[in-house]
N, C-alpha and C positions, 0 to 999 in steps of 0.2 A: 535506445528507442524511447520514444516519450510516452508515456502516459495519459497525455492530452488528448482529449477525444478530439477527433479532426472539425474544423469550424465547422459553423450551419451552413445553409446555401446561403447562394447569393440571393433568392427571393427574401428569406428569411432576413436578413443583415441591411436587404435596401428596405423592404416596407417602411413607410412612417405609421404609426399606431395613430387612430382616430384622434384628431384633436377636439372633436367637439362631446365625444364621450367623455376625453380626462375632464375636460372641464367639468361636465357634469358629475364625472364620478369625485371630484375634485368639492362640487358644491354638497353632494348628498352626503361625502363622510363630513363634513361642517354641522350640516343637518341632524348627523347622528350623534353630533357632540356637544347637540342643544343650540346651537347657535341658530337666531332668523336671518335665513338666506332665505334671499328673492332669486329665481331661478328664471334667466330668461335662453339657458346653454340649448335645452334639449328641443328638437323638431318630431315633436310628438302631439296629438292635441289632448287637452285635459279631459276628454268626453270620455265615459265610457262607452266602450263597445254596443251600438242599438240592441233591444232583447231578442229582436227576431232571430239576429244573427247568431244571439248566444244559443236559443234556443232549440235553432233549426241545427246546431252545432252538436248539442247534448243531445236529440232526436237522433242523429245519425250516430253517436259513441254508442246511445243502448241500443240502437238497431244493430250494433254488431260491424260497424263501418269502419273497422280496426285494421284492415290487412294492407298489403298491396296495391298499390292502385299506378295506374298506366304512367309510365314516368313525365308524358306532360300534361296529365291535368286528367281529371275523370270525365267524362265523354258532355254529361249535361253541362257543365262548368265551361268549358270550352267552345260549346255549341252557343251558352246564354253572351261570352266575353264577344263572339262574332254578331250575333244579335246588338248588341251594346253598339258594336262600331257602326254598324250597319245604319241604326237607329238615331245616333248622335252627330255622325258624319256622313253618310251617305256610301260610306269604305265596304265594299265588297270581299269577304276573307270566306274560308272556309276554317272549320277545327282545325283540319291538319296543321293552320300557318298558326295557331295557337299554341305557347308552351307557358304551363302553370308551374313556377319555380317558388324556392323557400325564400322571398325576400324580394325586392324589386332592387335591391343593393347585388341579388345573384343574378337576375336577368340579365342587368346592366356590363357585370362580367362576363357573363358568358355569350353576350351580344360584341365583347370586344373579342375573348379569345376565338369566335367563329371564324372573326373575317380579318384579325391581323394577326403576323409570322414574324417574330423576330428582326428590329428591325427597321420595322415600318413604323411608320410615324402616325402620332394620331393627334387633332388638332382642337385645343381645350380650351374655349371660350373663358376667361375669369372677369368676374369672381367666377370659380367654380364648385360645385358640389366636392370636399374633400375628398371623397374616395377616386374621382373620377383618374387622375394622374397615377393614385398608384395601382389600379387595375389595368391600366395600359400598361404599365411597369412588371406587373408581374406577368402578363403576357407575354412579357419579352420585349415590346413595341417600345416606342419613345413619345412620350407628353410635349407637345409642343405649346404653348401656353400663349394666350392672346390676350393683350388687359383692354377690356369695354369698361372705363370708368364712369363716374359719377355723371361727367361731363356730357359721356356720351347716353346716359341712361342706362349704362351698367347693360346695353347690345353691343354686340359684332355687327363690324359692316361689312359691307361684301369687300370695300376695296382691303380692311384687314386681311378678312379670309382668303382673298387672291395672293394677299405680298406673302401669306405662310407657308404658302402651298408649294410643294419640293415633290420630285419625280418620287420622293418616298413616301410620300400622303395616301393613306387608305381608307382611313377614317376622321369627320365630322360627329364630336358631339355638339350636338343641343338641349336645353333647355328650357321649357316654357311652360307655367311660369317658373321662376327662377327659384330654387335653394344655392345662394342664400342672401340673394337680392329684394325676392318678389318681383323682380320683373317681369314682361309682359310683352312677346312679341307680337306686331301685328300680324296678320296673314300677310298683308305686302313684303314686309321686311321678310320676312321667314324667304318668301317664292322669290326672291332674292337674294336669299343663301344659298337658299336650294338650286338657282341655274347655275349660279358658281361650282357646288359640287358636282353636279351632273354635266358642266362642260369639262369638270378632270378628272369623270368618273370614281368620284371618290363614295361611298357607303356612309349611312348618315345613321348614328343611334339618337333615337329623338326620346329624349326620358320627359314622358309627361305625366312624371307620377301626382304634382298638383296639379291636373285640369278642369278639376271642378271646384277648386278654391280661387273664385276668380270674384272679382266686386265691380261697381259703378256699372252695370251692366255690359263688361267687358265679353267676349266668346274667348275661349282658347282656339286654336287650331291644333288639327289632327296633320302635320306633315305628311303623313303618307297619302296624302287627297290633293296634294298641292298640284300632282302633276303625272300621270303615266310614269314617267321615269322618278318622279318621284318614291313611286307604290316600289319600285321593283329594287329600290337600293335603301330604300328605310323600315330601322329595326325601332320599332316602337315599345317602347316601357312603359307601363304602368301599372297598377296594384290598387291591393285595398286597403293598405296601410292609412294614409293621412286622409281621405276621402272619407272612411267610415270609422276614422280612430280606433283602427286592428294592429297596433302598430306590431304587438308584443305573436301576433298570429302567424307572421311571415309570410306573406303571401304577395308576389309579386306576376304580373304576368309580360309577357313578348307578343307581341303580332307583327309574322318578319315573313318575306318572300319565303317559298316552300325552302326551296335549297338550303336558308338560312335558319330555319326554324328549323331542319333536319337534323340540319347540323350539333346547332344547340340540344336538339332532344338528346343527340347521342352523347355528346357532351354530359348533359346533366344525368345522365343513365349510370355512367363511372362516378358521377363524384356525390350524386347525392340522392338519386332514385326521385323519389316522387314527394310533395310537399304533404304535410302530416294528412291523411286521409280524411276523419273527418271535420277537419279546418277546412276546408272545399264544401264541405257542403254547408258551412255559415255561408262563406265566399257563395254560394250559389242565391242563397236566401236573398244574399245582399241585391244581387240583379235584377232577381224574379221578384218577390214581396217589393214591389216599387216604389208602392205608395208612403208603405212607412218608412222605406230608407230615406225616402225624399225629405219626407217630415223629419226627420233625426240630422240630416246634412243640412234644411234650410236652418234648422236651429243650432247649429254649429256653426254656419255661414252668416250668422246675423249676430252672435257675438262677438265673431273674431274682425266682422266690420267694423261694429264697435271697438274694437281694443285697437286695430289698425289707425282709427280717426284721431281717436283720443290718444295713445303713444306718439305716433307723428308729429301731433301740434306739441303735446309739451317736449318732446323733443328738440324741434326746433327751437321755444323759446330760451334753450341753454346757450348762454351766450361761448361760441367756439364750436358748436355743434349744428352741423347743417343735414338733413336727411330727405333723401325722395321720397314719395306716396308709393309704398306697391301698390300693386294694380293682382297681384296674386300671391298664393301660397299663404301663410303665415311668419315671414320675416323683416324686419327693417332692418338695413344696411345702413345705418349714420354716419357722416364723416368725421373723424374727430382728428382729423392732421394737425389742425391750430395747435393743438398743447402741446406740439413737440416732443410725444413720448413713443418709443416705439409702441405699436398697439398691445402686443404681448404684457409688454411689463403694464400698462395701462389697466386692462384687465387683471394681471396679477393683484395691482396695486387697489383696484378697486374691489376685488371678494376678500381681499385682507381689511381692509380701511372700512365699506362701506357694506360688507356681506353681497354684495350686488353679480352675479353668474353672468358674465357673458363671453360671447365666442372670438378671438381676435379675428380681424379680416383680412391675416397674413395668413393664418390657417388655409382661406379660401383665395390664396394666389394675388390677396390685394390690400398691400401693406393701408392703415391708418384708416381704418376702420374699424367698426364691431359690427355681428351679427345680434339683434338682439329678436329670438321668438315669442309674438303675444300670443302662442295657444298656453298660456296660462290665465288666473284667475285675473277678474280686474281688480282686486285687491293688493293681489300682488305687482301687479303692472304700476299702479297708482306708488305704491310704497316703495319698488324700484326705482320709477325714474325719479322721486322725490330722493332718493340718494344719491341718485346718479348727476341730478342738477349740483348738488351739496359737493359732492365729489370733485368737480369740474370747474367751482368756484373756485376750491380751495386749491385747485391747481391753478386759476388765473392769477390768485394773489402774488 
């Protein structure tokens, strides 16, 4: 008889672990061992948290706002997220279709385990957000992968999403704007995904955790407004993470048809009750106190203009290196196929050589690329791609 305790599961054995945290965890112990690393790995912004939020935060700790609380979200919290929709889209929701989860990273999972079984297949635009393939995965379901490259602007088009689509298709994610593109759907393009899914009755999670990091006077689109049949098969994501620079707060929210937000509530009842109590009530601050949230986001949103303008052009000026403008989020996606390295070892090669953190964009489903995020300082931005040009020489030579 063996003494080997019997293997882990199979969730455990397939997961891939975050590839944009090793990096980063990859760049901070560098950091802790004196060395100047330019960090461009992490999708977090460098702001801290606005004071209302923290405050209105600490007000509810000594108010005794420590217990229990309803496992989707406490009542005013819920009530202000439908106000929101109502306000910025014209979307008609009630609390009920509201669920307030620890993370827009758990929404997004638990928007897949509602509505797919073992199986079924779910249809994943890339580049995509890392996590998105192995949450289908641990579901049971299967990642079906779509490459929208450079070429294309880094969208899906409908004639892709038709050729994917198999009697086993249950689910449509989206994007907008993009982690870890920055792209930028229009409404038109969207309402032409969207009749594709709804002539195969497919379920659409629309993660629009960037929709208010948008520039050049772009709008996001709220998918669930696109269309009647629209509302009734999209699970919308969002949070206050990158919006209010909460990253470390956890706080993600859903607004899904009742049946599917029911789902999820019960869903998140077993695995993880309710999001810290009071962290909801900053999250509330953030909706309600408006005016200074405004004031806190445009001043977030008018640096990271800046570092988007300015990364871009000298980006481009690397001879071998071609990159699009986002149009949202805080990421640029830059081509760097020319140098013929695979992009992994590329990024290896360059936090070793030039101290320079960045994400490869094999990680996100799209070999010969890098992800690189300006919510960092513009000092740092400035002193990265100034390595990163030096870097790229030395590789033309």
């Amino acid at each position: 008889m063996s003494n080997h305790p019997a293997p882990l599961s199979t969730w455990a054995r397939n997961v891939s672990p975050s590839p944009t945290l090793a990096v980063d965890a990859r760049a901070k112990a560098l950091q802790a061992a004196g060395e100047d690393v330019c960090g461009f790995a992490a999708g977090e912004p460098d702001f801290d948290t606005p004071e209302h939020i923290k405050e209105a935060c600490i007000a509810a700790l000594k108010s005794g706002k420590t217990k229990y609380a309803p496992t989707p979200g406490i009542e005013p919290l819920r009530k202000a997220i439908v106000d929101r929709y109502a306000a910025e889209y014209g979307l008609a929701a009630t609390p009920a279709q509201v669920i307030v989860s620890p993370g827009g990273k758990f929404n997004c999972y638990l928007g897949v385990l509602a509505t797919c079984s073992p199986g079924d297949e779910v249809i994943v635009p890339a580049p995509f957000w890392v996590s998105y393939p192995e949450m289908v995965k641990l579901a049971g379901a299967v990642p079906k992968l779509v490459l929208a490259d450079d070429k294309a602007g880094f969208k899906l088009t409908p004639a892709q999403l038709e050729a994917a689509i198999t009697p086993k298709t249950k689910l449509l994610i989206l994007n907008s704007p993009s982690n870890p593109t920055g792209a930028l759907y229009t409404r038109a393009e969207l309402e032409a995904l969207v009749a594709v899914a709804v002539r195969h009755n497919l379920y659409i999670l629309s993660d629009e955790m960037y929709e208010h990091l948008v520039y050049d006077g772009a709008k996001p689109t709220c998918v669930a407004t696109l269309s009647k049949e629209a509302e009734v098969r999209t699970i919308t994501v969002a949070g206050f993470s990158k919006t209010y620079a909460m990253t470390g707060w956890r706080i993600g929210t859903t607004l899904a048809p009742l049946p599917i937000a029911k789902a999820i509530s019960e869903l998140q009842s077993q695995m993880s009750s309710n999001v810290t109590t009071f962290a909801q009530y900053g999250a509330l601050a953030a909706l309600t106190e408006k005016e200074k949230t405004a004031a806190a986001l445009q001043k977030m949103l008018v640096a990271f203009d800046r570092r988007r303008k300015f990364l871009h052009a000298e980006l481009n000026k690397i001879p071998g290196v071609s990159c699009l403008l986002a149009e949202g989020a805080f990421y640029l996606f830059p081509n760097i196929a020319s140098f013929g390295l695979k992009d992994l070892d590329f990024c290896n090669r360059l936090l070793d050589e030039e101290k320079v953190a960045a994400v490869p964009g094999s990680a996100f489903g799209a070999e010969g690329y890098l992800r690189l995020s300006y919510a960092t300082s513009d000092e740092i931005i400035q002193k990265g791609v100034t390595r990163l040009a030096r870097f790229c020489a030395a590789l033309k030579r």
